[in-house]
Biopython code that builds the backbone (N, CA, C, O; Angstrom):
import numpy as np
from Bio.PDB.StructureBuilder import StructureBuilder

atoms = [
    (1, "UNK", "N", (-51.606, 105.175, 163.786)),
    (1, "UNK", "CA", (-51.670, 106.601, 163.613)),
    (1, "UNK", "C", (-53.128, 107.015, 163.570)),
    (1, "UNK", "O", (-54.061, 106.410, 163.041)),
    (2, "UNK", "N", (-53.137, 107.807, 164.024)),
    (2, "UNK", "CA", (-54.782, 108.664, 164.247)),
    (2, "UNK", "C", (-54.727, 110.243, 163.560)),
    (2, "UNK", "O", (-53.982, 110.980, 164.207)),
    (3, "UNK", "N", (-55.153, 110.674, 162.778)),
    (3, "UNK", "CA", (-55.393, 112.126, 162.001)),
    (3, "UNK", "C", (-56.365, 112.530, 162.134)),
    (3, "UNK", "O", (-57.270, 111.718, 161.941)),
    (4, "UNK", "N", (-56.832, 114.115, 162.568)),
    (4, "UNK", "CA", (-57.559, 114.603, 162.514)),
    (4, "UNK", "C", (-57.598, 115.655, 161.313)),
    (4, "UNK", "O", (-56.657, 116.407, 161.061)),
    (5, "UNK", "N", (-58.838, 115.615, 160.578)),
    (5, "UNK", "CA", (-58.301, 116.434, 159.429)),
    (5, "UNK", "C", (-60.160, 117.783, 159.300)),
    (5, "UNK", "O", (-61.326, 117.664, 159.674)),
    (6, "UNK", "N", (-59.605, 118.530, 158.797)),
    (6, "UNK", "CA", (-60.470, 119.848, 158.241)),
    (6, "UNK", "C", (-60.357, 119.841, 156.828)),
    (6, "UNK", "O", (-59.371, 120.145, 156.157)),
    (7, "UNK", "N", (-61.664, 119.397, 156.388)),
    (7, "UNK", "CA", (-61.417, 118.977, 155.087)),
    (7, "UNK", "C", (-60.304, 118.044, 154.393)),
    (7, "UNK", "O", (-60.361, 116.864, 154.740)),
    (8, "UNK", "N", (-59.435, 118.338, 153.593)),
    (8, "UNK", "CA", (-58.801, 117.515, 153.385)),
    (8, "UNK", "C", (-57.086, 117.653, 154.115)),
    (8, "UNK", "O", (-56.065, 117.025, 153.838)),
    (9, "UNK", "N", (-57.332, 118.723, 155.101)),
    (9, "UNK", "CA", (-55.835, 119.095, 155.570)),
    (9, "UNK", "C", (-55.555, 118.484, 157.226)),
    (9, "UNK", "O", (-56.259, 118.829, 158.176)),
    (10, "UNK", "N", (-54.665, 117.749, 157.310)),
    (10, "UNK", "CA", (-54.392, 117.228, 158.370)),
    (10, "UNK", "C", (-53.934, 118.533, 159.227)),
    (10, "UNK", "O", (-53.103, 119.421, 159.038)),
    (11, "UNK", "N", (-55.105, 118.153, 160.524)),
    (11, "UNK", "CA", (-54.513, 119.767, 161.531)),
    (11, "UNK", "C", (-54.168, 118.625, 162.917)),
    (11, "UNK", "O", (-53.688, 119.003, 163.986)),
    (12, "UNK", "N", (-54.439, 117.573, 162.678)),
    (12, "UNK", "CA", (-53.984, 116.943, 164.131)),
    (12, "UNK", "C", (-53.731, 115.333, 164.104)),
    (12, "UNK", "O", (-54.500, 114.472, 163.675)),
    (13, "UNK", "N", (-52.390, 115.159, 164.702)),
    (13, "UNK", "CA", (-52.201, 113.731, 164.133)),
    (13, "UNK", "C", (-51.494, 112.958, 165.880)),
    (13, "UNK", "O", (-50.990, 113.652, 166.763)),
    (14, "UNK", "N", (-51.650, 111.596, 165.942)),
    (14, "UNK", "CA", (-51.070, 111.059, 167.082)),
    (14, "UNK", "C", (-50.546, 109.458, 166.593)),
    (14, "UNK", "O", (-51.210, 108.579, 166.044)),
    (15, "UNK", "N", (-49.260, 109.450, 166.969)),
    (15, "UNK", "CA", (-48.987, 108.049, 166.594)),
    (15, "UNK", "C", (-48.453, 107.539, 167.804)),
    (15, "UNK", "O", (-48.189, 108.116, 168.859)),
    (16, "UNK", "N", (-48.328, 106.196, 167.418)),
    (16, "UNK", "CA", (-48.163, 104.967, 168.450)),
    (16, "UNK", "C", (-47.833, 103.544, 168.035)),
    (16, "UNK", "O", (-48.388, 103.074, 167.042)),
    (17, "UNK", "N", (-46.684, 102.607, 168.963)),
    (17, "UNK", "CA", (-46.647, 101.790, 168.209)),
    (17, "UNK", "C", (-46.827, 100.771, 169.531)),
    (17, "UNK", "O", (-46.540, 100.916, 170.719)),
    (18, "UNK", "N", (-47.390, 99.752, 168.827)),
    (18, "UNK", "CA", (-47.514, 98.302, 169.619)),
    (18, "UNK", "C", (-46.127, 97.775, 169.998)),
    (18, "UNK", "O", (-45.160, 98.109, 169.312)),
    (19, "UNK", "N", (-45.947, 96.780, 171.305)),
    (19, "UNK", "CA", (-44.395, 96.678, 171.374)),
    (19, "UNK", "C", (-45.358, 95.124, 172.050)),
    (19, "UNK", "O", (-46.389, 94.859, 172.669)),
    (20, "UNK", "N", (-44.151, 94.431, 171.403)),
    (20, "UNK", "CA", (-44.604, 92.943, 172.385)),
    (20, "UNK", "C", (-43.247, 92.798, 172.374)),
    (20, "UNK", "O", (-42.538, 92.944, 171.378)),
    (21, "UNK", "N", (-42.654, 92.341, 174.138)),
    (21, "UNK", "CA", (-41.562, 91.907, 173.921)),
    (21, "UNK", "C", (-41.562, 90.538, 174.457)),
    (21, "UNK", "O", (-42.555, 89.875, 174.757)),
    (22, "UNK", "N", (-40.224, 90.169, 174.549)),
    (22, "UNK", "CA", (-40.187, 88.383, 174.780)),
    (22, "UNK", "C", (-40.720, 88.726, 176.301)),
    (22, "UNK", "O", (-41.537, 87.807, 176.364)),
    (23, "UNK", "N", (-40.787, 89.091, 176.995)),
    (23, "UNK", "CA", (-40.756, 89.205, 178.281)),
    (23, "UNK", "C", (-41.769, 89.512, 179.350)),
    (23, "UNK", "O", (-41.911, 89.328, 180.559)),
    (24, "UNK", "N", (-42.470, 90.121, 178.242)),
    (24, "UNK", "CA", (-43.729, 91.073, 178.750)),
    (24, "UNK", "C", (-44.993, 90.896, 178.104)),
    (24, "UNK", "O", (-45.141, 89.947, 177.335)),
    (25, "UNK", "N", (-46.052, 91.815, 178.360)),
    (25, "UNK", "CA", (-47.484, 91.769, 177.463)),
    (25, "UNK", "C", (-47.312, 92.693, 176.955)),
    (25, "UNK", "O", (-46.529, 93.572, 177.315)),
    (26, "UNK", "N", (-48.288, 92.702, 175.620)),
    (26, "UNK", "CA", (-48.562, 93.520, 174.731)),
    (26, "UNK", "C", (-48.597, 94.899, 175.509)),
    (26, "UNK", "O", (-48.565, 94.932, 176.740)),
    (27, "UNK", "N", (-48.667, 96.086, 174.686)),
    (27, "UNK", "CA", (-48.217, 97.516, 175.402)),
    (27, "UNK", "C", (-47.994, 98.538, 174.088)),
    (27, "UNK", "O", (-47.285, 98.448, 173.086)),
    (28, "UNK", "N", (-49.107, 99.738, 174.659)),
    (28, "UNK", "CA", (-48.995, 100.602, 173.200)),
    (28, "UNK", "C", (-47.726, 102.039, 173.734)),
    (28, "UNK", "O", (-47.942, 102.499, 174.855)),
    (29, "UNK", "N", (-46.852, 102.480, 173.158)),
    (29, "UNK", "CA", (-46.576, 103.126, 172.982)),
    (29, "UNK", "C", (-46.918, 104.645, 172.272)),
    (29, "UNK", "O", (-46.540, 104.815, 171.113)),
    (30, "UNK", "N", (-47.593, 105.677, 172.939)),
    (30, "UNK", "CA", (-47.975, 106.622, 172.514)),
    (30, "UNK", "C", (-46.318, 107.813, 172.161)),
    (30, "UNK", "O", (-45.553, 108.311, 172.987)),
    (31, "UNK", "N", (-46.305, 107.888, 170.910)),
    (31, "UNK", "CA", (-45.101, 108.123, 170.391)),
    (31, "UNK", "C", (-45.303, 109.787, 170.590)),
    (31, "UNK", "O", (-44.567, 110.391, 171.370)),
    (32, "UNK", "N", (-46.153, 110.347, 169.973)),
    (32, "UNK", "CA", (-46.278, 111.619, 169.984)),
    (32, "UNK", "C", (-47.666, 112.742, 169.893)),
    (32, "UNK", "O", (-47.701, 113.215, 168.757)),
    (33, "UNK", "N", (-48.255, 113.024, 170.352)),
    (33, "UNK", "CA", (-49.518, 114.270, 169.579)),
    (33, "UNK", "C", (-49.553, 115.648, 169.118)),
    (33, "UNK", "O", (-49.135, 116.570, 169.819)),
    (34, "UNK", "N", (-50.007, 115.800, 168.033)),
    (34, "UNK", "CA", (-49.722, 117.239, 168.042)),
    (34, "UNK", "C", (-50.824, 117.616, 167.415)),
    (34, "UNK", "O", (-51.328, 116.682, 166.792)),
    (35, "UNK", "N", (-51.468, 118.743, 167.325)),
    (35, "UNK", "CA", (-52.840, 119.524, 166.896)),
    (35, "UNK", "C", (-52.143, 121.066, 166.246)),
    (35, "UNK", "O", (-51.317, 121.798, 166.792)),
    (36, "UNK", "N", (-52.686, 121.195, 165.158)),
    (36, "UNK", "CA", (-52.018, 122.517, 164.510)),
    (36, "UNK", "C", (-52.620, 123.783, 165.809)),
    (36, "UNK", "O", (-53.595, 123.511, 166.510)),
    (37, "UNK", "N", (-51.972, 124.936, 165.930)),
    (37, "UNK", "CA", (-52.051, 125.984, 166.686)),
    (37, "UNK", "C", (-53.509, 126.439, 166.987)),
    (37, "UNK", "O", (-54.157, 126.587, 168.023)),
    (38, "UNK", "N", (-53.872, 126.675, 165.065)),
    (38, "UNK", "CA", (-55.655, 127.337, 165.216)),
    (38, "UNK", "C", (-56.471, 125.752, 165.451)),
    (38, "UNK", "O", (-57.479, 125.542, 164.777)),
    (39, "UNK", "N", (-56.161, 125.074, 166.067)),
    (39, "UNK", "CA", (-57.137, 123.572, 166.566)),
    (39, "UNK", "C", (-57.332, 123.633, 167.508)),
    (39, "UNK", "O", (-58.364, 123.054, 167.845)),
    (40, "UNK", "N", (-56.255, 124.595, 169.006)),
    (40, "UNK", "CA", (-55.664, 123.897, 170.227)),
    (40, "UNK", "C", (-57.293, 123.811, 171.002)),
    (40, "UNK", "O", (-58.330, 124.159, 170.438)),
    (41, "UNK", "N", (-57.229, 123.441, 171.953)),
    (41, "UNK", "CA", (-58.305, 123.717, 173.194)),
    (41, "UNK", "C", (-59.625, 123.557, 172.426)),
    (41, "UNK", "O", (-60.348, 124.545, 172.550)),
    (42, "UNK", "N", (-60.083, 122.664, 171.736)),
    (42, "UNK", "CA", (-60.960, 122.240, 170.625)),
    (42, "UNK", "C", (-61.419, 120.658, 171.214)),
    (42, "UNK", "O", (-62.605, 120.329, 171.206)),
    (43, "UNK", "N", (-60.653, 120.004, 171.572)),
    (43, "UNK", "CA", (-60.803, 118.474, 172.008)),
    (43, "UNK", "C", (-59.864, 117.719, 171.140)),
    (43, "UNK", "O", (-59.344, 116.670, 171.522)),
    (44, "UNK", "N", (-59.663, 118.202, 170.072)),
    (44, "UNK", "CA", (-58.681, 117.055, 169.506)),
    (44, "UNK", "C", (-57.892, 116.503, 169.896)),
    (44, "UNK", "O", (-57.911, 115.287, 169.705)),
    (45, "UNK", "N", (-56.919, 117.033, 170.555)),
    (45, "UNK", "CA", (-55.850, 115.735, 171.101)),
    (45, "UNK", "C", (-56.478, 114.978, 171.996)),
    (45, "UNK", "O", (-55.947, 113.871, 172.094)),
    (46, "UNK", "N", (-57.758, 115.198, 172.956)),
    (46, "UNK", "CA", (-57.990, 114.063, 173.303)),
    (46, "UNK", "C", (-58.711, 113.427, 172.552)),
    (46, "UNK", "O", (-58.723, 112.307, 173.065)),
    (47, "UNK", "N", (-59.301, 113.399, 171.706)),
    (47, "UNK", "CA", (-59.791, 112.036, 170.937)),
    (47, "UNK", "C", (-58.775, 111.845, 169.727)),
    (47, "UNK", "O", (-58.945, 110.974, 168.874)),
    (48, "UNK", "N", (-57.839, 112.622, 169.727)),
    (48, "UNK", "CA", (-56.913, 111.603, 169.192)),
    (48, "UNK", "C", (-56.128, 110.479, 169.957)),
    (48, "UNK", "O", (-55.865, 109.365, 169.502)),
    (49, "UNK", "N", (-55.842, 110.899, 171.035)),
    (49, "UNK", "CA", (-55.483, 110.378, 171.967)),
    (49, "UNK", "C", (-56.417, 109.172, 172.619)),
    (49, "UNK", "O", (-55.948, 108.286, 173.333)),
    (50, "UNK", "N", (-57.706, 109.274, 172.284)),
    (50, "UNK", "CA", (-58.713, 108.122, 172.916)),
    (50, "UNK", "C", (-58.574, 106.885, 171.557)),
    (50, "UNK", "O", (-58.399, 105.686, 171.776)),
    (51, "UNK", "N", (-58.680, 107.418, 170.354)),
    (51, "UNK", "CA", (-58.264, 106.508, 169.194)),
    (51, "UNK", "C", (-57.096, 105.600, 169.315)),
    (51, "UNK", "O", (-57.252, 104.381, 169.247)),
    (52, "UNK", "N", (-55.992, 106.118, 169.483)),
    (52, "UNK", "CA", (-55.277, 105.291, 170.388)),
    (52, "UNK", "C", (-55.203, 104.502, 171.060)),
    (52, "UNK", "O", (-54.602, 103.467, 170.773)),
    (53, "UNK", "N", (-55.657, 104.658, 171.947)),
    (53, "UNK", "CA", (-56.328, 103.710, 173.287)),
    (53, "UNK", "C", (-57.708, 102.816, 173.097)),
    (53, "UNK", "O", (-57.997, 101.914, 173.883)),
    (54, "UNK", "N", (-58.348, 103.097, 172.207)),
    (54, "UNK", "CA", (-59.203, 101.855, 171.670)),
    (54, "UNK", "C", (-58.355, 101.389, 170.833)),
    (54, "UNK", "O", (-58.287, 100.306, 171.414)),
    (55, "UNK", "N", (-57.546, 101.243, 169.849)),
    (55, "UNK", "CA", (-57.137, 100.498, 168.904)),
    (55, "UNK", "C", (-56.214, 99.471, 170.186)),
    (55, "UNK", "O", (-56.275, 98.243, 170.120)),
    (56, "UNK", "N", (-55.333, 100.235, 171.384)),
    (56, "UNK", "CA", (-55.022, 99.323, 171.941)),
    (56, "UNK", "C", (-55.117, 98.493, 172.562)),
    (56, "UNK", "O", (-54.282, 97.642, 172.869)),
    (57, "UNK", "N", (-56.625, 98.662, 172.974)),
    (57, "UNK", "CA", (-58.116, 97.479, 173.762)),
    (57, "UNK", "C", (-58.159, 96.743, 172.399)),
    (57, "UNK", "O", (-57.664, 95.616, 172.397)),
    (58, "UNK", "N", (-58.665, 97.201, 171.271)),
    (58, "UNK", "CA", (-59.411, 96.107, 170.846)),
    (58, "UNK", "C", (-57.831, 95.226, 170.581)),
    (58, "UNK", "O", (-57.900, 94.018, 170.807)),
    (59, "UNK", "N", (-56.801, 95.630, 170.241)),
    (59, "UNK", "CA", (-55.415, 95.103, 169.760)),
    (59, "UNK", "C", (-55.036, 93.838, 171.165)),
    (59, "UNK", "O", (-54.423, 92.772, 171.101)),
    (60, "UNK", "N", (-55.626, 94.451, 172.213)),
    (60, "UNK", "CA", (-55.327, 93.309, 173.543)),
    (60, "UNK", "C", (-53.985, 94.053, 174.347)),
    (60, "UNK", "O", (-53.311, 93.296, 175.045)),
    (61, "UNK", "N", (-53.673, 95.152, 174.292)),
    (61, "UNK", "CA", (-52.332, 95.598, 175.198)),
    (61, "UNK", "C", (-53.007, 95.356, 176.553)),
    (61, "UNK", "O", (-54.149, 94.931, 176.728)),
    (62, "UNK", "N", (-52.306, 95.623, 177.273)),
    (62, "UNK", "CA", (-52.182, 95.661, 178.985)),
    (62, "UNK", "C", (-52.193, 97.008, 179.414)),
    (62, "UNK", "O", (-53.005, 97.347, 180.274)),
    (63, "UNK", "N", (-51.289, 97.935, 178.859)),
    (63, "UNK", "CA", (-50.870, 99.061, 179.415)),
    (63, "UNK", "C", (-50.332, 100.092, 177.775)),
    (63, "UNK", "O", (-49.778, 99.636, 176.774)),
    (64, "UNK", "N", (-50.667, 101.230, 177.989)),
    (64, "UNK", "CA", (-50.631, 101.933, 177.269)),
    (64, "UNK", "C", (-49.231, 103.361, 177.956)),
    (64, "UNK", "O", (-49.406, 103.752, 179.110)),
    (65, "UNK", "N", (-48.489, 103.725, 177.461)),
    (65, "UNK", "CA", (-47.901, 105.041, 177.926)),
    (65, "UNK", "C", (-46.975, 106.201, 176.912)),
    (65, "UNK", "O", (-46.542, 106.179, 175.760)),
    (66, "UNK", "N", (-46.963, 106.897, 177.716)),
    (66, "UNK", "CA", (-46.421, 108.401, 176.935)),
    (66, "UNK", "C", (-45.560, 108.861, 177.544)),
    (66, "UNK", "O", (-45.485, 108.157, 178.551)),
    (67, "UNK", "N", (-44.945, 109.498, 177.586)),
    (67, "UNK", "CA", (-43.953, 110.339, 177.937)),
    (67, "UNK", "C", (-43.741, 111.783, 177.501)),
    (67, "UNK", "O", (-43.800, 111.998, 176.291)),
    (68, "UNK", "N", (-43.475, 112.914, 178.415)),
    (68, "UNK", "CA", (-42.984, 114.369, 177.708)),
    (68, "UNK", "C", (-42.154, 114.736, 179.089)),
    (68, "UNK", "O", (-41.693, 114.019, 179.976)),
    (69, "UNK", "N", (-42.163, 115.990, 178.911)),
    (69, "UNK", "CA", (-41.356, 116.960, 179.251)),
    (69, "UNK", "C", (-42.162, 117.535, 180.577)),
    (69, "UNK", "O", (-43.343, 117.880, 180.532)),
    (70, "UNK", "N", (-41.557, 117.572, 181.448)),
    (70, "UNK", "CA", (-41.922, 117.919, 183.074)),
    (70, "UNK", "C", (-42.521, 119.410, 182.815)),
    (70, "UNK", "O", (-43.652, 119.715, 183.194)),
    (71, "UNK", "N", (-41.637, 120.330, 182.117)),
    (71, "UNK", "CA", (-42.531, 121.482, 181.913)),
    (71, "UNK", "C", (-43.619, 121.816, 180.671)),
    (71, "UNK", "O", (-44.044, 122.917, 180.321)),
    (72, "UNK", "N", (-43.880, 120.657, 180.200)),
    (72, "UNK", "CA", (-44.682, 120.637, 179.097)),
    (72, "UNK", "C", (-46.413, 120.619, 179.695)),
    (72, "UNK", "O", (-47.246, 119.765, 179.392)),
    (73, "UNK", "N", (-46.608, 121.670, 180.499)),
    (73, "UNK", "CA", (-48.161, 121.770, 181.141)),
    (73, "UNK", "C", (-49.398, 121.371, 179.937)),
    (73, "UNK", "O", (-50.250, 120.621, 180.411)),
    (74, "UNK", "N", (-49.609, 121.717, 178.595)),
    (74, "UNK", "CA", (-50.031, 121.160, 177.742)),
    (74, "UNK", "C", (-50.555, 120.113, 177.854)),
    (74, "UNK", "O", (-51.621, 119.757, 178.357)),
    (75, "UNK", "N", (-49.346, 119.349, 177.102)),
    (75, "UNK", "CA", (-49.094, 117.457, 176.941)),
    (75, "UNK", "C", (-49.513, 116.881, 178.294)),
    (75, "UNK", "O", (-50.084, 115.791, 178.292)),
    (76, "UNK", "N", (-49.254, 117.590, 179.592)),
    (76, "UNK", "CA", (-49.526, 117.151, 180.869)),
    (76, "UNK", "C", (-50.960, 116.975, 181.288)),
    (76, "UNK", "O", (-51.411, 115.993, 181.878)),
    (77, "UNK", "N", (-51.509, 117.870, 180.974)),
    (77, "UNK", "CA", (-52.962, 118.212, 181.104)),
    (77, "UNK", "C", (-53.887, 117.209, 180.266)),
    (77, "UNK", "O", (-54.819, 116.595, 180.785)),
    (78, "UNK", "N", (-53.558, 117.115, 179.018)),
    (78, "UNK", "CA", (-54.451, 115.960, 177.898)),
    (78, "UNK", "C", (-54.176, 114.776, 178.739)),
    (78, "UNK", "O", (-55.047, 114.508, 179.567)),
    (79, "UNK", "N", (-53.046, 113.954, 178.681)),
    (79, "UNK", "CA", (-52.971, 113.104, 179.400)),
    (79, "UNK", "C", (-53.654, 112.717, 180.348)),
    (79, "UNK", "O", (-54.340, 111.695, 180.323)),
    (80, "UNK", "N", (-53.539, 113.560, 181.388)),
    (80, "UNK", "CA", (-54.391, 113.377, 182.867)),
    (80, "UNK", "C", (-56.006, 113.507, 182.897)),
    (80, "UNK", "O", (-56.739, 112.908, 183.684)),
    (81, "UNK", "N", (-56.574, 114.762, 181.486)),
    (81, "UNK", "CA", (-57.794, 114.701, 181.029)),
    (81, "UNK", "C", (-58.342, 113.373, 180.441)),
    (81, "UNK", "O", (-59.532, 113.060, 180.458)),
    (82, "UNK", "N", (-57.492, 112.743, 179.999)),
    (82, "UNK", "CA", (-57.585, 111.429, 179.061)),
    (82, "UNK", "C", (-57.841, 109.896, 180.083)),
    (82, "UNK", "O", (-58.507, 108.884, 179.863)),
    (83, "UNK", "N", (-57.069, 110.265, 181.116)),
    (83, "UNK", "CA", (-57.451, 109.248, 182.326)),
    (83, "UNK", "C", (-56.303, 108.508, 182.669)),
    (83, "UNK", "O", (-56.375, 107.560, 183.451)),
    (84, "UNK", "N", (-54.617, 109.083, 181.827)),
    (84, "UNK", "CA", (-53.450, 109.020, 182.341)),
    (84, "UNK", "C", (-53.356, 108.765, 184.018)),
    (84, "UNK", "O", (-54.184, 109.145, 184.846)),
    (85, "UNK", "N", (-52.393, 108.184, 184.215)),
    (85, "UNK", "CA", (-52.030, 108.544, 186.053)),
    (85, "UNK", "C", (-50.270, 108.658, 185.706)),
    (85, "UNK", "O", (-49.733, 108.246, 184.678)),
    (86, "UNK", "N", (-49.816, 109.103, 186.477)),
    (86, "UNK", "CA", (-48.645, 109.572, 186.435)),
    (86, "UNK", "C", (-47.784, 108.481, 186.994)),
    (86, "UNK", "O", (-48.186, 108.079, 188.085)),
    (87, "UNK", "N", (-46.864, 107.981, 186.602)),
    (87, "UNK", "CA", (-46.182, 107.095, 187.077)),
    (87, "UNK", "C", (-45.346, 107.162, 188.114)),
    (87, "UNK", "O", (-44.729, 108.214, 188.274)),
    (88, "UNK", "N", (-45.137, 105.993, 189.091)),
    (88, "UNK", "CA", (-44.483, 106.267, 190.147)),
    (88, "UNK", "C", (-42.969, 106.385, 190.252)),
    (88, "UNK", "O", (-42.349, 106.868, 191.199)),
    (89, "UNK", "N", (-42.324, 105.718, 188.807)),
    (89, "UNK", "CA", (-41.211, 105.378, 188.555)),
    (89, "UNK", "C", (-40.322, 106.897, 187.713)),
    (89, "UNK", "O", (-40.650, 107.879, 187.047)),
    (90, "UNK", "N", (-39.556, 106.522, 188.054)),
    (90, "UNK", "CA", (-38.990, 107.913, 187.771)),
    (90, "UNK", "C", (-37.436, 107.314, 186.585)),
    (90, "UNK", "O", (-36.367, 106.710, 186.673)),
    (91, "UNK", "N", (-38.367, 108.052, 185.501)),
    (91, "UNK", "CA", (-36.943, 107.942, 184.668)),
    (91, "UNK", "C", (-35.809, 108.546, 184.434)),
    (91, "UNK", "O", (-35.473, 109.392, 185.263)),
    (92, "UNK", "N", (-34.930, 108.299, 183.291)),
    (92, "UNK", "CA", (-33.646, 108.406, 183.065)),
    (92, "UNK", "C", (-33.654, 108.702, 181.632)),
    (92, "UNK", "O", (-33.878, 107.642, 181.048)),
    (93, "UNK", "N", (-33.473, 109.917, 180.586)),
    (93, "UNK", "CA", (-33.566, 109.977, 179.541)),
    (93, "UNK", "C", (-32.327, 110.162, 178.584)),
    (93, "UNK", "O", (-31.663, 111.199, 178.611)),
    (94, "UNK", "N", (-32.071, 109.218, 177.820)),
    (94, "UNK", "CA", (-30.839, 109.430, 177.491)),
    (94, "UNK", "C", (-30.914, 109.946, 175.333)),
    (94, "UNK", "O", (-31.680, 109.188, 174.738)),
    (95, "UNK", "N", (-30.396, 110.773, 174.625)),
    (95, "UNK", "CA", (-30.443, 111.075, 173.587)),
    (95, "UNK", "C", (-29.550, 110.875, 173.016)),
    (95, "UNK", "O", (-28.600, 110.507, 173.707)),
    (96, "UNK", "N", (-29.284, 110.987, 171.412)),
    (96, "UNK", "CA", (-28.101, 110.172, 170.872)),
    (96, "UNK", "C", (-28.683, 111.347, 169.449)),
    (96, "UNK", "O", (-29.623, 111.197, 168.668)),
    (97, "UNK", "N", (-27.645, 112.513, 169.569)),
    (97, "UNK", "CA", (-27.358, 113.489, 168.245)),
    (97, "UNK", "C", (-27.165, 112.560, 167.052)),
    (97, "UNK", "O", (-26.125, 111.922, 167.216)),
    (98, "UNK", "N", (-27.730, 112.271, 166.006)),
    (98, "UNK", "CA", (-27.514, 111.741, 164.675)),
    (98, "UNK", "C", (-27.125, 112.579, 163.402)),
    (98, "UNK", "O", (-26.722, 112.103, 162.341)),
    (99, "UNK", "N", (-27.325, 113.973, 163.705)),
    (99, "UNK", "CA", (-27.060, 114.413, 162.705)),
    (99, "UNK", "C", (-26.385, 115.785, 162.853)),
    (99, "UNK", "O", (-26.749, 116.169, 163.965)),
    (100, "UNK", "N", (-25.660, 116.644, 162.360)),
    (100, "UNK", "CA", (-24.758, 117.646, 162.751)),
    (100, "UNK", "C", (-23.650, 117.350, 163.361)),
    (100, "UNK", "O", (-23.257, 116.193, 163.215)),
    (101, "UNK", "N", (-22.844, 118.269, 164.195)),
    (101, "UNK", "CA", (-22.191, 118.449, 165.406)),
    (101, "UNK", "C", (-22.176, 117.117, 166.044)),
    (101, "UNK", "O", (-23.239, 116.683, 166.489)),
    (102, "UNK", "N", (-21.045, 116.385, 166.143)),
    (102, "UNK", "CA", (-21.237, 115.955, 166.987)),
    (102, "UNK", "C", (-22.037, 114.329, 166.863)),
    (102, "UNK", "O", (-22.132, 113.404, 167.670)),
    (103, "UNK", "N", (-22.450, 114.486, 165.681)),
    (103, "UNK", "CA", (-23.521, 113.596, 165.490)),
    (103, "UNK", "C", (-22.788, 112.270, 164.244)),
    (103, "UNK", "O", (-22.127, 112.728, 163.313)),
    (104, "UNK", "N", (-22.954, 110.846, 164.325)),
    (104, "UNK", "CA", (-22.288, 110.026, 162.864)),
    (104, "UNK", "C", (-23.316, 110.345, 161.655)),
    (104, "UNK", "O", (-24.516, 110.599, 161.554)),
    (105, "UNK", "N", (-21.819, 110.144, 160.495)),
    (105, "UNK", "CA", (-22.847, 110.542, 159.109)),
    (105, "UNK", "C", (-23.805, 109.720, 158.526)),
    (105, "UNK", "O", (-24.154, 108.622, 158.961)),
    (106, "UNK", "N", (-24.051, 110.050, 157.940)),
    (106, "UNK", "CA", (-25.038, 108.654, 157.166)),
    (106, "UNK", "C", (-24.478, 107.979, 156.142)),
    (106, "UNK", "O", (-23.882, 108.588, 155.254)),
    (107, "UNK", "N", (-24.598, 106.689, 156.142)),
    (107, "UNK", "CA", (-23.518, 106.237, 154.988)),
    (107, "UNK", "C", (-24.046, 106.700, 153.727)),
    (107, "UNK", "O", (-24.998, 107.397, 153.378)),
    (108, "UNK", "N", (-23.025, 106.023, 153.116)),
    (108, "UNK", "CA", (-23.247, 107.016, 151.333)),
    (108, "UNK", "C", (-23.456, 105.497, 150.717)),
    (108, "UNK", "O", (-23.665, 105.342, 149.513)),
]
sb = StructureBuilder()
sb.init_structure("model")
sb.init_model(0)
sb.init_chain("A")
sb.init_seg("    ")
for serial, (resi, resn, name, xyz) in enumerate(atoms, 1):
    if name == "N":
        sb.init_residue(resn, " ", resi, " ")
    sb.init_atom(name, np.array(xyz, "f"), 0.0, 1.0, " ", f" {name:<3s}", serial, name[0])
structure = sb.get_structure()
């Protein structure tokens, strides 16, 4: 996790998790970024986003990636500012409701 903070108040945070599987090389998972509203267009998400990506050099990954939303021009833009390339592979996103409607309870 990477925080950017103003004084003592977190206005921008990015997490990520390392994945080693049996199969593959090391590989960071960039889970999410977000920068409070009065931060945006400041630089923070990309050096939160570069924090990231050194912890996953010095950590030894191979490959680092993210994922969003096709109309998310934002998230699209940091990325590609950051030195992202867009992948050639085209996914399949599947979600699983946990809670409400529709969703299993939580045990008691």
């Amino acid at each position: 996790m990477a925080a950017a903070l103003h004084g003592e108040r977190v206005v921008g945070m990015a997490t990520g998790v390392f994945y080693l599987h049996p199969d593959k090389p090391l590989s960071l998972f960039i889970a999410e970024v977000g920068v409070a509203d009065a931060y945006l267009r400041q630089g923070l998400g990309r050096r939160l986003v570069d924090c990231l990506l050194t912890e996953g050099r010095r950590r030894g990954c191979v490959e680092a990636w993210v994922s969003t939303e096709v109309d998310n021009a934002p998230a699209r833009a940091l990325y590609a500012a950051a030195g992202g390339e867009l992948a050639p592979e085209r996914f399949v996103v599947y979600a699983w409701p946990l809670e409400g409607e529709g969703g299993a309870e939580a045990p008691r």
